[in-house]
DSSP file (Angstrom, degrees, kcal/mol; ACC not computed):
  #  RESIDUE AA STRUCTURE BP1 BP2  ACC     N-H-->O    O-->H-N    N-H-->O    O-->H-N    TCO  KAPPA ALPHA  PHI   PSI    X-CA   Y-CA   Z-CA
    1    1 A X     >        0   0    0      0, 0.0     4,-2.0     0, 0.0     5,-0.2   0.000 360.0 360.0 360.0 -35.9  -97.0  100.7    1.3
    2    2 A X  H  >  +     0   0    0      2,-0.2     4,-2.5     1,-0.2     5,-0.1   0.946 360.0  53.7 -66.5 -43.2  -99.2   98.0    0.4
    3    3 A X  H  > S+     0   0    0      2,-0.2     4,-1.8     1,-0.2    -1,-0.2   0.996 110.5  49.9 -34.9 -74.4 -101.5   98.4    3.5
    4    4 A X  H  > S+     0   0    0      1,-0.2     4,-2.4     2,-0.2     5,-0.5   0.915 111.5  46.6 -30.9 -77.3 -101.9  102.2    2.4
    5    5 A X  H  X S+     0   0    0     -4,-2.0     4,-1.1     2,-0.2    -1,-0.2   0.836 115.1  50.7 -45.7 -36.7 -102.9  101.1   -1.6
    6    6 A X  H >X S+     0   0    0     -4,-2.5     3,-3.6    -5,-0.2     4,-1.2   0.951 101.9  56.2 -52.8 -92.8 -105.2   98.6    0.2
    7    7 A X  H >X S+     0   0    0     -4,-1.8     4,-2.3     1,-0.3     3,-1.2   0.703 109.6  51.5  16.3 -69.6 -106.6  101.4    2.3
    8    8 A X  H 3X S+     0   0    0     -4,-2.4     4,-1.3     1,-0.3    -1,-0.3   0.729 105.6  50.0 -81.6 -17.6 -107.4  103.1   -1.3
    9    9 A X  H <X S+     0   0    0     -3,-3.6     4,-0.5    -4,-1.1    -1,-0.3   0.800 106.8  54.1 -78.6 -13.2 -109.1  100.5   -2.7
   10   10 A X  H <X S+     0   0    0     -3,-1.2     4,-1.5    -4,-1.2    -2,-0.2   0.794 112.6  47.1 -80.7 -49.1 -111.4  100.2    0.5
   11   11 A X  H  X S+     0   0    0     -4,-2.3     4,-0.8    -5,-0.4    -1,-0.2   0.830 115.5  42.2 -75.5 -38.1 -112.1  103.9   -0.1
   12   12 A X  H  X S+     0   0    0     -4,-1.3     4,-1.6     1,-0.2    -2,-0.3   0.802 111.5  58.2 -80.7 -17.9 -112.8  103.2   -4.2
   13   13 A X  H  X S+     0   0    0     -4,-0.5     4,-1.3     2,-0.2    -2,-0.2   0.728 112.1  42.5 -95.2 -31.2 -114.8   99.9   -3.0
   14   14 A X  H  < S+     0   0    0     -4,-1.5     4,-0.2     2,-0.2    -2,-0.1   0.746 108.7  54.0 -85.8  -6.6 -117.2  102.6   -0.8
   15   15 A X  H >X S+     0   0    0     -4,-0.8     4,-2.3     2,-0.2     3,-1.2   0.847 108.3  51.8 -93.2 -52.6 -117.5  105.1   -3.3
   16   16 A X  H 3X S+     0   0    0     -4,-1.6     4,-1.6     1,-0.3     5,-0.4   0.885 113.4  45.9 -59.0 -19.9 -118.9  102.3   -6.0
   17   17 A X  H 3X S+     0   0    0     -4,-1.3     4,-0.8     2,-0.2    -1,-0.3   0.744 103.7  55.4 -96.9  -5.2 -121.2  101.3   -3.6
   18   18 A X  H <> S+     0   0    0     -3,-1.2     4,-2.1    -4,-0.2    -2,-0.2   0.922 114.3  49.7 -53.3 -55.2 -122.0  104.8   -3.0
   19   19 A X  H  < S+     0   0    0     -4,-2.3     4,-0.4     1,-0.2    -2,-0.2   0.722 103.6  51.8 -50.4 -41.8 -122.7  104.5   -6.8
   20   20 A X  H >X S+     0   0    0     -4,-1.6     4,-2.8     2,-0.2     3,-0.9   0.856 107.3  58.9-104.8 -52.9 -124.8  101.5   -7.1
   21   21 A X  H >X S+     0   0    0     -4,-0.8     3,-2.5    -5,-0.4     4,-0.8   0.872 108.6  42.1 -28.0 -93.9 -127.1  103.1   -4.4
   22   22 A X  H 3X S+     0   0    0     -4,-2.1     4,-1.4     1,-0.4    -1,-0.2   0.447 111.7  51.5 -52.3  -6.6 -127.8  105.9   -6.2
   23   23 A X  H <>>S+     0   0    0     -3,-0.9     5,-1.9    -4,-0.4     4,-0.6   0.706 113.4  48.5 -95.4 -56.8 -128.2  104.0   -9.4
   24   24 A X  H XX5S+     0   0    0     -4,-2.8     3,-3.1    -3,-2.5     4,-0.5   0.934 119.3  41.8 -49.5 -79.3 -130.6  101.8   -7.4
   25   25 A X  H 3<5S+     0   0    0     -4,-0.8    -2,-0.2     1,-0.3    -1,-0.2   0.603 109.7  50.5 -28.4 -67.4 -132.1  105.2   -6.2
   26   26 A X  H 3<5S-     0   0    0     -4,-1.4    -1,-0.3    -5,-0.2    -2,-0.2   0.115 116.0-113.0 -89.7   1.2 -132.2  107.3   -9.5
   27   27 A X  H <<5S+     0   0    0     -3,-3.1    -2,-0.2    -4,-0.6    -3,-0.2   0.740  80.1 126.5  67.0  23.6 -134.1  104.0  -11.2
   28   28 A X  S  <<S+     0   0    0     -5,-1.9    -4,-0.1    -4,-0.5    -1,-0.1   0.955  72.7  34.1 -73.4 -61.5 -130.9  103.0  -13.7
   29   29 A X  S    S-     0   0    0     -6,-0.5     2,-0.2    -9,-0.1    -2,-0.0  -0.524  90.9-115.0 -94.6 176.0 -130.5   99.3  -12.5
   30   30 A X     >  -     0   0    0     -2,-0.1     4,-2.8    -3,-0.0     3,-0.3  -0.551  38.4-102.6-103.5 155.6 -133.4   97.0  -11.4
   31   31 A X  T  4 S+     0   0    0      1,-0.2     4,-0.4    -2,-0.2    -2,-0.1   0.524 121.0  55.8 -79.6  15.8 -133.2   96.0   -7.9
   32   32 A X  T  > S+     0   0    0      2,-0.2     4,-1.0     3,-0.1    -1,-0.2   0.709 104.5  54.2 -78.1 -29.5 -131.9   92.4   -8.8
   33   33 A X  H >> S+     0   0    0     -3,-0.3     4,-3.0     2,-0.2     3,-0.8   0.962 105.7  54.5 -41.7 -89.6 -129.2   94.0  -10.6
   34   34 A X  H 3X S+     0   0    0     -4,-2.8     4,-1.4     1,-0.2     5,-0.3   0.778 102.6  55.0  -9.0 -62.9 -128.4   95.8   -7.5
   35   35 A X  H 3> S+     0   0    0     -4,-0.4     4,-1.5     2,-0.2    -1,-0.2   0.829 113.7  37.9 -53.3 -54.2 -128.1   92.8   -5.4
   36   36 A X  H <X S+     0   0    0     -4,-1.0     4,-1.5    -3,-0.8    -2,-0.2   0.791 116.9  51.3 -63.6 -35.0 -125.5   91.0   -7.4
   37   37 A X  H  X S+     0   0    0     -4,-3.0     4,-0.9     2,-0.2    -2,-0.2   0.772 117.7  34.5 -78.1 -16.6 -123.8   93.9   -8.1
   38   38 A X  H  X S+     0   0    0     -4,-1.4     4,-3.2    -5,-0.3    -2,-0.2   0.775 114.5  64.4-102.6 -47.8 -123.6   95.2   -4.2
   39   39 A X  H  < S+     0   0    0     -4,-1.5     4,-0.2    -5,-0.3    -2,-0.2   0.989 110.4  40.7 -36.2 -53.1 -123.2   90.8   -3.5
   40   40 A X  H  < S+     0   0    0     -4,-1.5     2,-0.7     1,-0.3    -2,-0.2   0.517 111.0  52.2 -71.6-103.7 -119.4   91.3   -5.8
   41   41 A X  H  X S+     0   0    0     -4,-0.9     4,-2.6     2,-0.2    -1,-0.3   0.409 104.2  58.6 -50.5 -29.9 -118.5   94.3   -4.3
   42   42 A X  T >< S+     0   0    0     -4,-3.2     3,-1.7    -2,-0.7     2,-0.6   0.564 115.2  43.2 -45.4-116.1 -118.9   92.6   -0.5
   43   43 A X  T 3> S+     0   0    0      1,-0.3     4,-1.0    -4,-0.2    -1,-0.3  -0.117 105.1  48.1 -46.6 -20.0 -116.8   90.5   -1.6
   44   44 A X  H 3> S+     0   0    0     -2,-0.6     4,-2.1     2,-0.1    -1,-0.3   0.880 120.5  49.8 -51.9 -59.3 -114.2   92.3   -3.4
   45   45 A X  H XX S+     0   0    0     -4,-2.6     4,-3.5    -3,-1.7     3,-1.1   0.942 114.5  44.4 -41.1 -69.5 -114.5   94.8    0.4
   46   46 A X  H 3> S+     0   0    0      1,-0.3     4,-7.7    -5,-0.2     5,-0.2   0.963 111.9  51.1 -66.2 -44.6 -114.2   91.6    2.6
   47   47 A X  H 3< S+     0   0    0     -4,-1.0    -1,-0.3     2,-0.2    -2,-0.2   0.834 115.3  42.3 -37.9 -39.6 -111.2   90.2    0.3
   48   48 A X  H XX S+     0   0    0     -4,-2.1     3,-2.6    -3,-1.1     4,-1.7   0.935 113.8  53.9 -87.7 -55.8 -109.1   93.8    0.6
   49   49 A X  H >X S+     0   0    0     -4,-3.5     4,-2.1     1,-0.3     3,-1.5   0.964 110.5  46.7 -61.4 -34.9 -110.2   93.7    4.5
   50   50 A X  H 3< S+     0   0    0     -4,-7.7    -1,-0.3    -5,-0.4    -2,-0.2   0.435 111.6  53.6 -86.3  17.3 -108.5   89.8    5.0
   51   51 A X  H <4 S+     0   0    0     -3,-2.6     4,-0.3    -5,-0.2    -1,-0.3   0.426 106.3  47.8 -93.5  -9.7 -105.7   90.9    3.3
   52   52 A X  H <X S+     0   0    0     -4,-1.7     4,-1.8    -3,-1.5    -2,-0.2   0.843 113.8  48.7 -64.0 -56.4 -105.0   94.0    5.5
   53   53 A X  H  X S+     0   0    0     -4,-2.1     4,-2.6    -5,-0.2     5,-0.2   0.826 110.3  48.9 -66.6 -30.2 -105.4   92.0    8.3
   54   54 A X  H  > S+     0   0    0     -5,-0.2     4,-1.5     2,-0.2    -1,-0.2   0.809 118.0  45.1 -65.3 -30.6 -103.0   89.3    6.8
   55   55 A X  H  > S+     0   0    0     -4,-0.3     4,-2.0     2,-0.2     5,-0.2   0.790 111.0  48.6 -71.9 -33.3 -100.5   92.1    6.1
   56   56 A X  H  X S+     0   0    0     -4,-1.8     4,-3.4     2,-0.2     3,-0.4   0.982 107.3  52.0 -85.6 -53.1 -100.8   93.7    8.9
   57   57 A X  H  X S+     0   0    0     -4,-2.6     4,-1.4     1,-0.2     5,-0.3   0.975 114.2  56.7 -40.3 -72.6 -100.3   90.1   11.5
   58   58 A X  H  < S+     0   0    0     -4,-1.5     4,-0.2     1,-0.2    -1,-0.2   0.709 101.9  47.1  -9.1 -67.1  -97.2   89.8    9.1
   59   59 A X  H >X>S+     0   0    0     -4,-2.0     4,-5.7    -3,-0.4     3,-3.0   0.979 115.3  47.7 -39.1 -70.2  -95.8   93.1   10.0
   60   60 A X  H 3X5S+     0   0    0     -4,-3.4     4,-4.7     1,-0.3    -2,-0.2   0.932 110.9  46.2 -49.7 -57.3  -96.2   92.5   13.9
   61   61 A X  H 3<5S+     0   0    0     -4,-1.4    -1,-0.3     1,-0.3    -2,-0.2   0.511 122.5  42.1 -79.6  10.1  -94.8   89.0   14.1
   62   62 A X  H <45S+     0   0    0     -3,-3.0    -2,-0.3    -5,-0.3    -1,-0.3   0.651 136.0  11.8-101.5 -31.5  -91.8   90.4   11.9
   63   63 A X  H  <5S-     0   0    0     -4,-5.7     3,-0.4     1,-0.4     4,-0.3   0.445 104.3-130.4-119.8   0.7  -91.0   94.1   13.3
   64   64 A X     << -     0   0    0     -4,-4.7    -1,-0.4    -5,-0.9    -2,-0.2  -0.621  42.5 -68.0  93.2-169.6  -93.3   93.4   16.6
   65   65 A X  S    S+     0   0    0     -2,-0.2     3,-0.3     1,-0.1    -1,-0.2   0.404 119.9  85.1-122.9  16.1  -95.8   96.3   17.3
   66   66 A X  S    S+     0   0    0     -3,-0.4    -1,-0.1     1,-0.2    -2,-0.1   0.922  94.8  39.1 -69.3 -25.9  -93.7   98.7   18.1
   67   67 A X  S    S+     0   0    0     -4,-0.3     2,-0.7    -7,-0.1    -1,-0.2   0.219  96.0 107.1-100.2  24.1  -92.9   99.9   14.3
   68   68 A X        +     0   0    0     -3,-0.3     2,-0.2    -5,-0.1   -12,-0.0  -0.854  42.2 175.0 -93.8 130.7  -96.7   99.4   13.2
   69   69 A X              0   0    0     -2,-0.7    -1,-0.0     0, 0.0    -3,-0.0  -0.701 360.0 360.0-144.1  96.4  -98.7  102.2   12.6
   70   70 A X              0   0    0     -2,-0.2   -14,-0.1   -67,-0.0    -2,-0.0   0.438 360.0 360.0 113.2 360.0 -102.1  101.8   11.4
């Protein structure tokens, strides 16, 4: 379950930066603004991905990879 909940935050981390684009775009923030704000969200995104991957090595060397999916 946690993988999954990860998963959805990956998908809400691509949709704000969908956001911050278009904000960029539509001339709401300044493009420095932008930079920092797009900077944090990398880094929330890469944080979620190295905890998937931690979650997921976990899994394997506990059930193997036969019960992993995904």
């Amino acid at each position: 379950m946690t993988i999954a909940y990860l998963k959805r935050a990956l998908k809400a981390i691509t949709l704000s930066m969908d956001a911050a684009a278009a904000l960029l775009r539509e001339k709401r923030i300044p493009p420095p603004q932008h930079v920092v704000l797009m900077q944090r969200l990398f880094q929330v995104r890469y944080g979620i991905i190295t905890l998937i991957g931690e979650y997921r090595c976990e899994w394997r060397r506990r059930f193997g990879s036969e019960g992993f999916r995904g």
